[in-house]
Every structure is written in structure tokens, then in C-alpha cells.
N, C-alpha and C positions, 0 to 999 in steps of 0.2 A: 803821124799815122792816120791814114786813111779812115771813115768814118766804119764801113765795112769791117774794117779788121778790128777795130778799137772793140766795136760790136762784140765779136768772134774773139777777142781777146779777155772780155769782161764775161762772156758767157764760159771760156774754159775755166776761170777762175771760181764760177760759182758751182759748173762740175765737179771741180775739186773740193769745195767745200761739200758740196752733197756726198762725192762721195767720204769724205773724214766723218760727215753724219754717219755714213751707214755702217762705218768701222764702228764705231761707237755703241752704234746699234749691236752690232755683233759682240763687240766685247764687253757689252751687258749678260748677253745668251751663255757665256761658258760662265760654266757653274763653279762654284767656289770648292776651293778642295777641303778634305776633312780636316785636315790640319792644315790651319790657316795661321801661316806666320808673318803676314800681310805681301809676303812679295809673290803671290799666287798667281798662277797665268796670264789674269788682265795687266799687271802692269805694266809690259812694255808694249803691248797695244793699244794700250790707254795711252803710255808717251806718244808714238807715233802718231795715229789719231791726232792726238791735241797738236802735236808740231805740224802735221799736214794741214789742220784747220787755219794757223796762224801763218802757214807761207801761203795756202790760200783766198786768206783775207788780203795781204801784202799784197800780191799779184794781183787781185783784184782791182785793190786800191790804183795800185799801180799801172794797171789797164786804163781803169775807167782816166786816169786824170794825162794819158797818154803817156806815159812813160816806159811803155813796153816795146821795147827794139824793134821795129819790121825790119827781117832778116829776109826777106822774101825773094829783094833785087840785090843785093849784097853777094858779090861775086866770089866773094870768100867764105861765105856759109852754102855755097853751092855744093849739094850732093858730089861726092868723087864718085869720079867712074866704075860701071858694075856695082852699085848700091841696090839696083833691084835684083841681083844675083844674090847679093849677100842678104837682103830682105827674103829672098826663098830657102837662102841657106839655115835662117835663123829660124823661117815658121818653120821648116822641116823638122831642124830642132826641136820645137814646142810640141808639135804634134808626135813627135817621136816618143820626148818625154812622158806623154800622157797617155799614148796607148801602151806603151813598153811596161810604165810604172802600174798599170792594172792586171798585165797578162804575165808580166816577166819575172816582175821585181824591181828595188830600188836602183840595185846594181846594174843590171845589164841598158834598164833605161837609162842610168846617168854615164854609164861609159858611151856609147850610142850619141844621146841630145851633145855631151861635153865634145865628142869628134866634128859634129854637124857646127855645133857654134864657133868651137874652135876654127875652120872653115868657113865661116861667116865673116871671124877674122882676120882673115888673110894665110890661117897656115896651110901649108903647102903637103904636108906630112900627115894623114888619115892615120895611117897606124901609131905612131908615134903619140899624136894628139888623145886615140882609146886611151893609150898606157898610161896616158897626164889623168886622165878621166879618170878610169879603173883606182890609180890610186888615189886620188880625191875623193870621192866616192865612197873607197871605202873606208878611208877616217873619216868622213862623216857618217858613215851607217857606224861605225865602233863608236863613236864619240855620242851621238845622241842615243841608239838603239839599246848600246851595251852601257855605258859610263853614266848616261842622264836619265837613262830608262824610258826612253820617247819611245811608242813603239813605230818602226819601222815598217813592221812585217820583214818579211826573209831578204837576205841580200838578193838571192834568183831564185824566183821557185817558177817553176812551170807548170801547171795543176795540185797532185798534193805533194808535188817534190819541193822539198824548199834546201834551200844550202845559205844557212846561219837561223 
């Protein structure tokens, strides 16, 4: 590995460690619930955190001493063709996601983003792919919103209309 990349490879790795700092940081900030039966909200961002810290130690490690693959001229790790279609496919997605999920609701954004990525993927089928969406979506709005009591906010609301 080039000196350049090794560089560039030892510096993503201590990215990753800063940011697993900053998870940590955050999953200080959520406040402990009233009844605390110790498996209260930090804990599995606390795992995460600590597992992202120790694959970016690893990596690091494994940078700094070169042992980090350059896949760069490797004619088999070469982008497939239309990858920056499906890169526009995917931000569309995320951007859809985020404005949809403020103005719409959880529902209508994640039918929406789940067609766009879907298409990111290779499907061929827009409508088809909503109806994959729609219903995923909404057993995840039932499953958290109704069953675990996460609030969601409405599956669609449109100003003060909301529908769930």
C-alpha cells in the first residue's frame, strides 16, 4: 500500500474512532428512565459505540501496519456500470426520506424513500416496490409506535390531519 493511502487509511480509522467517541457522548445525554430496570435506552448504543470503537481500533491497527487491501486498481472491486445513477437513486431516497418524514409523516415518507432505494437496486417495478414499502412501514409504525410505544407521530398527517 502506497504511503498516500496507508495515510488516508490510518486517518479513516481514527474517524471512526472519533466518531464511536461521539456516540458515547450522546448516549451519556439520554436521560435515564423512571424505572430503571438497568436495560434502559443506553444500552444498546452503548454496545454499538463500544463495538464500533474496537473495529476501529482493529482497522486502524491494521492500516497503520499495512494491511489494509488497496482495492483501488483491482478490476474486480471496479464500480458496475450506472453506479452513479444508482448513487442519485439512493440520495433521492434520503432526501425524500427527510423531507417527507417532517411534512407527511412516517408512512408516506417511507413508502416514497423504500420505492427510490428499491430502484437504486435494480428494481424495475416503482409501483410494486411502494406496495413492498407501504407494507413494511407499516409494521414498523405498528410494531414500535403501537406495541413498544415509541412515538412515531401519525403514520400520514398532513398539517393537523393525521391518520393513526
Amino acid at each position: 500500500m502506497s504511503t498516500p493511502r496507508k495515510h488516508f487509511a490510518v486517518a479513516a480509522g481514527i474517524a471512526m474512532f472519533a466518531s464511536a467517541v461521539a456516540m458515547l457522548v450522546a448516549v451519556a445525554q439520554i436521560p435515564k428512565p423512571v424505572i430503571d430496570d438497568g436495560l434502559g435506552p443506553r444500552l444498546m448504543p452503548a454496545i454499538l459505540a463500544g463495538f464500533l470503537m474496537l473495529l476501529a481500533m482493529g482497522f486502524t491497527q491494521a492500516a497503520w501496519q499495512g494491511r489494509v487491501p488497496d482495492v483501488v486498481n483491482d478490476p474486480e472491486e471496479a464500480p458496475d456500470p450506472g453506479s452513479r445513477q444508482r448513487a442519485l437513486w439512493l440520495v433521492a431516497g434520503l432526501v425524500a426520506l427527510f423531507v417527507l418524514l417532517a411534512y407527511a409523516g412516517i408512512g408516506l415518507a417511507g413508502v416514497v424513500s423504500f420505492a427510490l432505494f428499491a430502484r437504486a437496486f435494480g428494481s424495475d417495478s416503482m409501483p410494486k416496490a411502494a406496495l413492498i414499502g407501504l407494507g413494511t412501514t407499516l409494521v414498523i409504525w405498528l410494531l414500535f409506535d403501537r406495541l413498544l410505544g415509541v412515538q412515531l407521530g401519525g403514520l400520514i398527517h398532513f398539517g393537523e390531519w393525521r391518520l393513526g
